[in-house]
C-alpha positions in Angstrom: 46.2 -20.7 -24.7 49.0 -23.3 -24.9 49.3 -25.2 -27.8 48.5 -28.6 -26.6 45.3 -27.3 -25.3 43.8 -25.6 -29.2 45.2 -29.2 -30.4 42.3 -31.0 -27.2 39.5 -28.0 -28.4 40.2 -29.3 -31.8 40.2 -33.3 -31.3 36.9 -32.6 -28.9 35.2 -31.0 -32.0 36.2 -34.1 -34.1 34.5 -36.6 -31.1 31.5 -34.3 -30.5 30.5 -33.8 -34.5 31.6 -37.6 -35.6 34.7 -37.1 -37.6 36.1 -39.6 -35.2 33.8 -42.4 -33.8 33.7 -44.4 -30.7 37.0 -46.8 -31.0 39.0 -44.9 -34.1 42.9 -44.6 -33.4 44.7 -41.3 -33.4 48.1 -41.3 -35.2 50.7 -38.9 -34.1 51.8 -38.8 -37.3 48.4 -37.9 -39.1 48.1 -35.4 -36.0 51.3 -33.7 -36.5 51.1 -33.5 -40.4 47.4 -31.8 -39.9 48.4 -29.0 -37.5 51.5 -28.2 -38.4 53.5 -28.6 -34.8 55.9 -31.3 -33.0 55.0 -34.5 -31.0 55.4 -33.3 -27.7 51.8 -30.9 -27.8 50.2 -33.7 -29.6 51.7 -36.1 -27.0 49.9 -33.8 -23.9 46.6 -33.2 -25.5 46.5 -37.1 -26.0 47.7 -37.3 -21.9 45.0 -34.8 -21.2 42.0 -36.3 -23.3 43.3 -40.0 -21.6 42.8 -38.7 -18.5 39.4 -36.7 -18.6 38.0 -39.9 -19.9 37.4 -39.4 -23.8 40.4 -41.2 -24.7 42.2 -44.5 -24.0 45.2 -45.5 -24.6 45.5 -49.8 -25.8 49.2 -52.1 -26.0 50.1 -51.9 -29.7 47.7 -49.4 -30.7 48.2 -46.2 -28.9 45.4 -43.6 -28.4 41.5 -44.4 -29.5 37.8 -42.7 -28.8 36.8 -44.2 -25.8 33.8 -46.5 -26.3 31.1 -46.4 -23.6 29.3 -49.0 -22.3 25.6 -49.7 -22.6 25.4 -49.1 -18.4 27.8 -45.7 -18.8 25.8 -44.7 -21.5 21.9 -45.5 -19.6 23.8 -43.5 -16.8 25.1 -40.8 -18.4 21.9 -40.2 -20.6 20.1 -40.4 -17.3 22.0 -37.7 -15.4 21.4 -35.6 -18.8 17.9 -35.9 -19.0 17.4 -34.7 -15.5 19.6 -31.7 -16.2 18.1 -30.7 -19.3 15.1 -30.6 -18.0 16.5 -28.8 -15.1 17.5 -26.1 -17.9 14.2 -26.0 -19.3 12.3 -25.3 -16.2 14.7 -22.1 -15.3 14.7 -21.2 -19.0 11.0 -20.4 -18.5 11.6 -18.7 -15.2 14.2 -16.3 -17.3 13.0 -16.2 -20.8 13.7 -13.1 -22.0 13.3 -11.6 -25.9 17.0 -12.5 -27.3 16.1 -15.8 -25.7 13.6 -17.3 -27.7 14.9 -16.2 -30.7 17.9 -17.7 -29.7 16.0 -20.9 -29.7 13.3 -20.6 -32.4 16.6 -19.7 -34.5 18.2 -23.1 -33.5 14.6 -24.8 -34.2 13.8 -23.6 -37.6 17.4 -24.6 -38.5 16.5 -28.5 -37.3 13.2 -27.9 -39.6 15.1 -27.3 -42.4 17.6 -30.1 -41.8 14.9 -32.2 -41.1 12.8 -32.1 -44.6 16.1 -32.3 -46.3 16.7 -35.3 -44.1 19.9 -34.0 -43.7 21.4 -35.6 -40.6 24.7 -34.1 -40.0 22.5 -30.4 -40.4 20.1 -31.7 -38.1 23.0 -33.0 -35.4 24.4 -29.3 -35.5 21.2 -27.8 -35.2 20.1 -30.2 -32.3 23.2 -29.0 -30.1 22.2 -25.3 -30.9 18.7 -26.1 -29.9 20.0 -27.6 -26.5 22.4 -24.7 -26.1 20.3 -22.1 -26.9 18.0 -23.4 -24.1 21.3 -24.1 -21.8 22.1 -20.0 -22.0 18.3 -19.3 -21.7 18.7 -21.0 -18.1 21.2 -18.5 -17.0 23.2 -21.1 -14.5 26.7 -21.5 -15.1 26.8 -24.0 -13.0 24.4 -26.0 -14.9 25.6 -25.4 -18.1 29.2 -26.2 -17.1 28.2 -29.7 -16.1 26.2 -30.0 -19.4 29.4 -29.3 -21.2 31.3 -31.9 -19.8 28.5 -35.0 -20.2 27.8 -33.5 -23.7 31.6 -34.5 -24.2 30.9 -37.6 -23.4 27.8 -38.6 -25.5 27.4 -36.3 -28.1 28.7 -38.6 -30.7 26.4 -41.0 -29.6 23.6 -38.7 -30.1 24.5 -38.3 -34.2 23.3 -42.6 -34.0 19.6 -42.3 -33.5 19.2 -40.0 -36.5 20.0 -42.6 -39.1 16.8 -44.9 -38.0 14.2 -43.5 -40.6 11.7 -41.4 -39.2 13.5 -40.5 -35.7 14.2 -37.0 -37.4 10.9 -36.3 -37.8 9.8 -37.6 -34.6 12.8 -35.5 -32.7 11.5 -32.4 -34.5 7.8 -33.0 -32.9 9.3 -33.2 -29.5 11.6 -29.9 -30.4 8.2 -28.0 -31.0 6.4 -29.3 -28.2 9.5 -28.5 -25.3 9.9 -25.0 -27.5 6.3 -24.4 -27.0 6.4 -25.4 -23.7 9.1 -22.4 -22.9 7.2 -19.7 -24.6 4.5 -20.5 -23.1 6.4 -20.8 -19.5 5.2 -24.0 -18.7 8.3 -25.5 -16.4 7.1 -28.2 -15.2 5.7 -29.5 -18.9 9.3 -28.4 -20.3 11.0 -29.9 -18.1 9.1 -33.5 -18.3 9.2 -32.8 -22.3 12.9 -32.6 -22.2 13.5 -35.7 -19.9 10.9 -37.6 -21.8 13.2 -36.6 -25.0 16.6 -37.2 -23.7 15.8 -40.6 -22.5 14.2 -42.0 -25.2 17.5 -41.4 -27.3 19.1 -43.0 -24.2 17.3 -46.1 -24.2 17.5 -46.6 -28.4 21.0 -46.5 -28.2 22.6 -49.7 -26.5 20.1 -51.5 -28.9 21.5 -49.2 -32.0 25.2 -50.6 -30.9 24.5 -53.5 -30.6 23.0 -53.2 -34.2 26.2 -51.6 -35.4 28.7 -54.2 -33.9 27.2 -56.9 -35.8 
């Protein structure tokens, strides 16, 4: 793997856990001190990011986190919530053993995070809940395309969590979609999931909004 593209695995990782937020500036500088190489990988990985949409570049203040717009975000939270429940339903068709412990794995971790009201544990646990399901659907297809819209809202999803009492709430609807897959219910899984995915998708031009002023 070239080094410019461990250096876009890397900044991805920083977008999708919230190390860096909608509308924070890279500097080449900070970037080449922290890894250790030149300015010309730094200066492809920014090119790369640019152009796959999770960067922009601005006059007079180089690279930034791309912010979304309240109609990119509705959208992309809607094509989400119709894959994810896509996932769900052929999660129950191919449930196997490994499977849902994959998944009750990922849940008990959200429990946990949960009653320690722990949001950055919950926020890892939440994506290993999803991708726990994602593998249990055994489409690579699908879970390729999840990947790429996950890169685009994941740091979004980290917002909801700090309005008290979504954690909770989030952990009642993990329950009811993981029973819903034991149980091989894919029709109720995949409503569940929808149901989930869009409520976090409607709360959050709202939650902007909140933050902005």
């Amino acid at each position: 793997m070239r080094t410019s593209d461990k250096l876009v695995d890397q900044i991805k990782q920083d977008i999708f856990t919230g190390v860096l937020r909608p509308g924070d500036k890279l500097e080449e500088a900070e970037l080449v001190e922290r890894f250790g190489v030149s300015r010309t990988p730094i200066r492809e990985a920014i090119r790369s990011m640019v152009d796959c949409g999770l960067l922009e570049t601005r006059p007079r203040k180089g690279a930034i986190v791309r912010s979304l717009s309240a109609k990119e975000l509705h959208d992309l939270f809607e094509v989400a919530a119709e894959l994810e429940g896509m996932a769900c339903r052929l999660a129950c068709e191919n449930l196997t053993r490994n499977h849902m412990a994959s998944i009750q794995k990922a849940l008990d971790e959200c429990g946990l995070a949960a009653a320690a009201q722990d949001t950055r544990g919950y926020a890892d646990a939440n994506l290993a809940f999803h991708a726990a399901i994602h593998a249990a659907s055994g489409n690579i297809w699908l879970i390729d395309q999840l990947e790429q819209i996950e890169a685009r809202i994941n740091v979004y999803r980290l917002m909801p969590y700090e309005v008290v009492g979504r954690l909770e709430v989030s952990m009642q609807e993990h329950n009811d979609i993981n029973d819903a897959i034991v149980n091989r219910e894919g029709k109720v899984a995949n409503e569940l999931m929808r149901s989930h995915m869009m409520l976090q998708g409607k709360r959050l031009p709202s939650l902007l909004k909140a933050l902005e002023s």
